[in-house]
C-alpha positions as CSV (number, residue, x, y, z in Angstrom):
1,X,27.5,7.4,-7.1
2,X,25.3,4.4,-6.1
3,X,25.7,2.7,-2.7
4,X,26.6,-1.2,-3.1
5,X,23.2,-1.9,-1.2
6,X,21.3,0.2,-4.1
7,X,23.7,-1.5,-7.0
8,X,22.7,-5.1,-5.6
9,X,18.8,-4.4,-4.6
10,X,15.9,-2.4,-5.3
11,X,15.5,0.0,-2.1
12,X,11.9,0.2,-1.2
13,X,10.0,2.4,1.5
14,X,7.0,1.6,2.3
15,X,4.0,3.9,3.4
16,X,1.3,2.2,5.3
17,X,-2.0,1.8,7.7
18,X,-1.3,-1.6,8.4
19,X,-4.6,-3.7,8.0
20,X,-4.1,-7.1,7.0
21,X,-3.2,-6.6,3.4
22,X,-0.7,-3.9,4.3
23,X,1.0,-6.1,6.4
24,X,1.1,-8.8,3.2
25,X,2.7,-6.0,1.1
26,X,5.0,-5.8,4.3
27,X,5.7,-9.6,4.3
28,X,6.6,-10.1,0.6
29,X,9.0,-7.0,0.7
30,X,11.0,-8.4,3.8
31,X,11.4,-11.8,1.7
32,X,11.9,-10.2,-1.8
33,X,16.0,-11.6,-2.2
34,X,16.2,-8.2,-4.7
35,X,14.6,-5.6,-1.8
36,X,16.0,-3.8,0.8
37,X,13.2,-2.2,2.9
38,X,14.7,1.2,3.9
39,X,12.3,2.4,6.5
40,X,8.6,2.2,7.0
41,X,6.3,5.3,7.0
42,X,3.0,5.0,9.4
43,X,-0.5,6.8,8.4
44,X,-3.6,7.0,9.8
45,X,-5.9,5.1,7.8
46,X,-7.2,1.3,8.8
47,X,-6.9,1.7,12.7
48,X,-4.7,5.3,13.7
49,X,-1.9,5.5,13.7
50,X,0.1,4.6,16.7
51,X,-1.9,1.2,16.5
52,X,-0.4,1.3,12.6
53,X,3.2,1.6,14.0
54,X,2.2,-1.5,16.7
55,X,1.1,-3.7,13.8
56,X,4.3,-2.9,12.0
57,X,6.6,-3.7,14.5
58,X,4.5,-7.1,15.0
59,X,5.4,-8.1,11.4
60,X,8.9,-7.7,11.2
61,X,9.4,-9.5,15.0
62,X,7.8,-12.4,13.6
63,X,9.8,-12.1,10.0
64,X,12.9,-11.6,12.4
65,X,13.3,-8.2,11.2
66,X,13.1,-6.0,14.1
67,X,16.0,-3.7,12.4
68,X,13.8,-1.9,9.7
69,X,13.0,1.8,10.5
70,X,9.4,2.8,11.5
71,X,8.3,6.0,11.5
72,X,4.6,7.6,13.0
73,X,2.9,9.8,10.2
74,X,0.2,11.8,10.1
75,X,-2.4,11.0,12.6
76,X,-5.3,13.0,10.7
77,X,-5.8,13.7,7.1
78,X,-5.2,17.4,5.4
79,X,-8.6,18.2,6.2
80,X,-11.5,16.7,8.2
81,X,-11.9,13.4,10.8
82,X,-10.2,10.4,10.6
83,X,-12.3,7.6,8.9
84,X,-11.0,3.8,9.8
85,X,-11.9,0.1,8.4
86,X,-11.9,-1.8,12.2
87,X,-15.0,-3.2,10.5
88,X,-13.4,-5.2,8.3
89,X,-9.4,-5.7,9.3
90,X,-10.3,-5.8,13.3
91,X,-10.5,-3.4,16.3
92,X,-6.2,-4.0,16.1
93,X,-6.0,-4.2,12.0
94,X,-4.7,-7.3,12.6
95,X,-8.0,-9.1,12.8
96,X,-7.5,-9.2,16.5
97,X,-5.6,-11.9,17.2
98,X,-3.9,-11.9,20.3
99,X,-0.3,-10.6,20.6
100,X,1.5,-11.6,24.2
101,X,4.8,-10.2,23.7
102,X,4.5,-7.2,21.8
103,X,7.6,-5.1,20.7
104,X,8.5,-2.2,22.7
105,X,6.9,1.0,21.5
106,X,10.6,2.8,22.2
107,X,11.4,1.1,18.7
108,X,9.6,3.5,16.7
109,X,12.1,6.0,15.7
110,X,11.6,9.8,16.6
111,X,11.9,11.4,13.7
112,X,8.5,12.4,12.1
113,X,7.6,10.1,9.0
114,X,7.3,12.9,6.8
115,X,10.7,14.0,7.5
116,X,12.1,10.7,7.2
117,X,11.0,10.4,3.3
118,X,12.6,13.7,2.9
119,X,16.1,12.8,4.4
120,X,15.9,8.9,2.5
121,X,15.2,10.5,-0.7
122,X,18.6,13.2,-0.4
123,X,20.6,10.1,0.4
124,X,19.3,7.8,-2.0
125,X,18.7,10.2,-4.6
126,X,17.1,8.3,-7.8
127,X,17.0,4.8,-6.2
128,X,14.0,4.6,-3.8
129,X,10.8,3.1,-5.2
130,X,8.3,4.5,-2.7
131,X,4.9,1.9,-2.2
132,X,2.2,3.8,-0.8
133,X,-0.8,1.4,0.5
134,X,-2.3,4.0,2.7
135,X,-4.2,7.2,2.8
136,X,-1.6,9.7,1.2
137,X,-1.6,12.1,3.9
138,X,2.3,11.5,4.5
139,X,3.2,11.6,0.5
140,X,1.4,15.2,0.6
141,X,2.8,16.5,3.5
142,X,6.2,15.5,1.6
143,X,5.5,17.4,-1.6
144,X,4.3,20.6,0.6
145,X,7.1,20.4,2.6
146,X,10.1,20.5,-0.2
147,X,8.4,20.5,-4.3
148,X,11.5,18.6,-5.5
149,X,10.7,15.2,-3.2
150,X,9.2,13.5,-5.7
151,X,11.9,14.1,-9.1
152,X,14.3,12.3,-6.0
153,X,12.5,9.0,-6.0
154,X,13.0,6.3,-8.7
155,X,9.3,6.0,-9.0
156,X,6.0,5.7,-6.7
157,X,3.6,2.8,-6.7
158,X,0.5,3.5,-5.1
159,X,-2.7,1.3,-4.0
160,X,-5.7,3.3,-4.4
161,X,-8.3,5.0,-6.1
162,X,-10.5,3.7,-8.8
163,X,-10.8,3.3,-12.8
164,X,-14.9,2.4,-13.0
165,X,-16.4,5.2,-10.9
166,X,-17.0,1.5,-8.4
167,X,-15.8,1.8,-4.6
168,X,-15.4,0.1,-1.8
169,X,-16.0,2.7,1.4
170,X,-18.6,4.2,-1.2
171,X,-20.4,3.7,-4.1
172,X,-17.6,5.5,-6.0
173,X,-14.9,6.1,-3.3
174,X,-11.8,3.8,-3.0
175,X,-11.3,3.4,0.7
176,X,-7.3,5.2,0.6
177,X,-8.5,8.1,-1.7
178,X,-11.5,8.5,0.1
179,X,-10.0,8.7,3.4
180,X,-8.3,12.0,2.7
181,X,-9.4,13.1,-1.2
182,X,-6.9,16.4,-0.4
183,X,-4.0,14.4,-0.2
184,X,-4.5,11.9,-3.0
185,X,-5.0,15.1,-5.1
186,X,-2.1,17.0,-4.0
187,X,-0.2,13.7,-5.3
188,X,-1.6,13.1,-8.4
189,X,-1.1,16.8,-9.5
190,X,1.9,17.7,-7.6
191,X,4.2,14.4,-8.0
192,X,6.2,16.0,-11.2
193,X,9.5,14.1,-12.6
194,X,8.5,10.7,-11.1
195,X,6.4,7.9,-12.6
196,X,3.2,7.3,-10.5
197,X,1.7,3.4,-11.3
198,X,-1.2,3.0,-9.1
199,X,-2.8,-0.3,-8.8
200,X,-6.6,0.6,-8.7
201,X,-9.2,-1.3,-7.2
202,X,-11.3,-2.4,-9.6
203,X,-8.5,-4.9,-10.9
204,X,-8.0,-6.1,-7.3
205,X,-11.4,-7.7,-7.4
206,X,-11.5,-9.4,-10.9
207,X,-8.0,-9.7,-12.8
208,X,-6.3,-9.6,-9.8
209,X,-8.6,-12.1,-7.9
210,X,-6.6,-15.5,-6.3
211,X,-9.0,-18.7,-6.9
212,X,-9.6,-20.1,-3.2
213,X,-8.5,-23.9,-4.2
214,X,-4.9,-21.9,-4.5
215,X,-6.0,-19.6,-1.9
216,X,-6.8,-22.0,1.0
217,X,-3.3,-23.9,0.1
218,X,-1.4,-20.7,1.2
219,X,-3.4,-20.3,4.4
220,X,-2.3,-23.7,5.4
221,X,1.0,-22.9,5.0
222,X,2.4,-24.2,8.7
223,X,5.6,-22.4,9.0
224,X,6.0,-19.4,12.1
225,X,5.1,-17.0,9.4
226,X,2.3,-18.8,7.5
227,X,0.6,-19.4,10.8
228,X,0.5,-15.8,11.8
229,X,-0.4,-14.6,7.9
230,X,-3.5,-17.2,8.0
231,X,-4.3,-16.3,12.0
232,X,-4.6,-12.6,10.9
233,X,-6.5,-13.3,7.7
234,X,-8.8,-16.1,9.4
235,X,-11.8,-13.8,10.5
236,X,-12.1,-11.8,6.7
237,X,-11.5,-14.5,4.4
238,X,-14.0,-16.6,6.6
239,X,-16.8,-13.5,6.2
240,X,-15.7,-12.7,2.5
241,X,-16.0,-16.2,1.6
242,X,-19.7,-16.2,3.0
243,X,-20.4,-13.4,1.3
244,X,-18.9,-13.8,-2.1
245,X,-18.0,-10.5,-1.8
246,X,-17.5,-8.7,-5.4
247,X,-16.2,-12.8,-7.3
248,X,-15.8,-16.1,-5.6
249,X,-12.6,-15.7,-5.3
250,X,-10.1,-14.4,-2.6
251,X,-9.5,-10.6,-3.2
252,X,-6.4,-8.4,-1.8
253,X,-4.9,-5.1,-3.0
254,X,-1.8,-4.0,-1.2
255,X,0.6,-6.7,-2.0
256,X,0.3,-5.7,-6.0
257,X,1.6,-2.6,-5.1
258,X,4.7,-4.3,-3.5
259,X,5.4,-6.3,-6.4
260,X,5.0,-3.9,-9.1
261,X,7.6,-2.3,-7.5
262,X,9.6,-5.3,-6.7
263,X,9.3,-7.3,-10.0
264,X,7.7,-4.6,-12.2
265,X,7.8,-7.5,-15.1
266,X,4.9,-8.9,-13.7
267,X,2.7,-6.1,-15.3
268,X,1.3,-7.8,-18.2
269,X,-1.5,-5.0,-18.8
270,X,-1.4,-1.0,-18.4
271,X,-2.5,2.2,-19.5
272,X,-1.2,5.5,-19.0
273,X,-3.8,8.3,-18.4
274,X,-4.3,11.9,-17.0
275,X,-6.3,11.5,-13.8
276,X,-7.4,13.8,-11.0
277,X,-9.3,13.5,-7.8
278,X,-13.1,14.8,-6.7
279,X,-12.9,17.2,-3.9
280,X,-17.0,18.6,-4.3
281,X,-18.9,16.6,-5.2
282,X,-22.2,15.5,-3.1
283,X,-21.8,11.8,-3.7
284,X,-18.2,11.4,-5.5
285,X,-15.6,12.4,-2.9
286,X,-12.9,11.0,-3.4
287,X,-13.2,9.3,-6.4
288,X,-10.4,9.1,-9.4
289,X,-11.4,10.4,-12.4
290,X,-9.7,9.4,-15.2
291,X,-9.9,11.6,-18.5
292,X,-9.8,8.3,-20.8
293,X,-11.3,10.1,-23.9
294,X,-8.3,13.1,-23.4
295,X,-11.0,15.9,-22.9
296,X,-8.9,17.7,-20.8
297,X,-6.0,17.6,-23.0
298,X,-3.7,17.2,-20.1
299,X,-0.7,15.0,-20.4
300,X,-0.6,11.4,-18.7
301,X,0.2,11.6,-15.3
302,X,0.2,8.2,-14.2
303,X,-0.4,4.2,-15.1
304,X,-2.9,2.0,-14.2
305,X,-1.6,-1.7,-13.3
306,X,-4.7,-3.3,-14.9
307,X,-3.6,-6.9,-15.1
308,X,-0.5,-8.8,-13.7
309,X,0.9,-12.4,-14.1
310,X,-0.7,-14.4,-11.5
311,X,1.0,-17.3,-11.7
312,X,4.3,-15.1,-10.2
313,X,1.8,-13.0,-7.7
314,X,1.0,-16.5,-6.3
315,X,4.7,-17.4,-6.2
316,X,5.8,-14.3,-4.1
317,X,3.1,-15.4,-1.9
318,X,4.3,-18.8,-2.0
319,X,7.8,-17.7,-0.9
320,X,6.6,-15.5,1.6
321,X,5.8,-17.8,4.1
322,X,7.8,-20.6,3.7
């Protein structure tokens, strides 16, 4: 039987590496009226991973939300060296902007992240949409550990990979996917009796893309919470708008992840497709291949998010920080 909680409000977990657009996707869950955050999962990604579990705890002290479960994940990927993106979201992920009264560390629970997806998923069976806006390290681990993880969520929503062969980390390599190609493959081929959306990157810098005259309006939001969302931010939107990096407009990826799951209604545009993950090759690792033309005659395993309504994505964002 369904808790109350689940009857009233979507339960989300969410599985991060907390640069600055994790901790958006973060934000817009813990002010989501229909969400109930049931934990959050730390991976090695951005910065590693005991800074990821830092940054988190940031967030919810300034959202007042010190009561959400973290977890520390998986400090390395399944194979090889941990590869991070200090470059772009600072040498914190949090593009460095001084924190004076940081949480205690003792809040991070002690249960292993893995193990915590595993118990939330026997006591929510069917109810927990699972966002995943990190490497995939800790969603692999999960499937290895017990096959029938994934037939207990209500669906998965991930932030990664790529639909054009075009990267970000690479020329063709998606920074997540890229960041451990083993684990993104174990999920797309081992995540059976749950719907995988993934919201790719490509979209995140076109149809996905926030015009900065709407942009700028949100940064100047002067609430607690609008001042530390534009303090983070300040440093990459200043060198990304220099750059006109990929459009002229202001580009993010993880908070589309957040409300797919949240509001899936906002997907206006979507296809489903068979897709896989390159392990070998010299120049492709860890790019998603997607068998558009059915060449493999393999069922669909997941949907691309291709285009959303903007107008609500704005909104949430909007909402956030008021």
């Amino acid at each position: 039987m369904a808790s109350r909680s689940a009857e009233d409000k979507k339960l989300i977990v969410l599985d991060v590496d907390c640069g600055h657009d994790d901790a958006q996707a973060i934000m817009l869950a813990l002010t989501r009226p229909n969400v109930q955050v049931l934990g959050i999962t730390c991976v090695a990604g951005n910065v590693d991973v005991n800074q990821v579990c830092r940054n988190v705890l940031r967030i919810l002290k300034v959202f007042g939300r010190l009561d959400v479960p973290v977890y520390r994940g998986a400090a390395v990927p399944i194979l090889g060296n941990h590869i991070d993106a200090r470059y772009w979201h600072g040498k914190d992920g949090l593009g460095d902007v001084p924190d004076p009264d940081p949480p205690s560390e003792e809040l991070v629970q002690s249960e292993h992240a893995v193990n915590a997806l595993l118990r939330l998923s026997k006591e929510h069976p069917g109810e927990i949409s699972l966002v995943a806006v990190a490497p995939l390290t800790n969603l692999a681990l999960a499937v290895r550990l017990d096959p029938e993880f994934p037939a207990r969520l209500k669906d998965l929503v991930i932030m990664g990979g790529n639909i054009n062969g075009i990267g970000n980390i690479t020329p063709s390599g998606e920074f997540n996917f890229y960041c451990d190609p083993e684990a993104a493959n174990m999920v797309l081929n081992s995540y059976k009796g749950v719907l995988i959306n993934i919201v790719p990157w490509e979209p995140c810098v076109n149809a996905l893309a926030i015009p900065y005259d709407e942009w700028d309006k949100i940064m100047a939001i002067p609430t607690e919470r609008g001042k530390f969302h534009a303090a983070i931010l300040a440093s990459s939107v200043k060198r990304e708008k220099a750059a006109k990096s990929y459009t002229t407009h202001y580009h993010t990826c993880d908070p589309y992840a957040l409300m797919v799951a949240a509001h899936p209604e906002v997907v206006l545009e979507s296809e489903d497709v068979y897709a896989t993950v390159e392990l070998r090759g010299e120049v492709t690792r860890g790019q998603m291949v997607c068998d558009y033309r059915g060449v493999w005659k393999k069922e669909p395993n997941l949907r691309i998010i291709k285009k959303v309504d903007m107008q609500a994505a704005i909104q949430m964002f909007w909402d956030a920080f008021q």
